[in-house]
N, C-alpha and C positions, 0 to 999 in steps of 0.2 A: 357333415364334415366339409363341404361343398362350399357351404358358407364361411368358414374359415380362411380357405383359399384364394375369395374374396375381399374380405378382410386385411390379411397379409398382402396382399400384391396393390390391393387399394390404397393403404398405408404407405407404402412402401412408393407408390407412384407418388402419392399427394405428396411428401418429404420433397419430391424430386421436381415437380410443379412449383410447390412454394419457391422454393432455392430459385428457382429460374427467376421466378417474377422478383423475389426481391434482386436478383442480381441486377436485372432491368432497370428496377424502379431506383437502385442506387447507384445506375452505371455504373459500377464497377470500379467505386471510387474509394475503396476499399482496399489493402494489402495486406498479404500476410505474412511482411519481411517486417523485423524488426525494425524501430524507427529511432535515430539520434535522439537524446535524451537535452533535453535544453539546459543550460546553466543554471536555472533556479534546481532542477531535477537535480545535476549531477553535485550542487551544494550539499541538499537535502541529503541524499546518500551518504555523503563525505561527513557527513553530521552524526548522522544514526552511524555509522562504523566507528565514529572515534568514540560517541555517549556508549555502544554496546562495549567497547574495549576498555574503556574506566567501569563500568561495573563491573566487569568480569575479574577484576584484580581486587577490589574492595572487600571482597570476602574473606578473602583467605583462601587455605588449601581448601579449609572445606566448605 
């Protein structure tokens, strides 16, 4: 069971190790705030809303 304990807390460190070095290696050039959507993006969308809302009437009720 000893070994187990090891295991767990080994895991558990390395997770926390890795995380670190990648943070390093990618400075931190990374965010985790949502990011403005660019004009071709917010086309794109404006596109599939209006193609999902023509089909959804084509059917009928049922």
């Amino acid at each position: 069971m000893h070994w187990m304990m090891w295991i767990f807390w080994g895991t558990l460190a390395a997770i926390f190790i890795i995380s670190f070095v990648v943070d390093i290696v990618t400075k931190r050039k990374y965010s985790m705030n949502k990011q403005d959507n660019t004009l071709n993006q917010n086309m794109a969308e404006a596109e599939a809303r209006r193609d999902a809302g023509r089909s959804n009437h084509e059917s009928g009720m049922f």
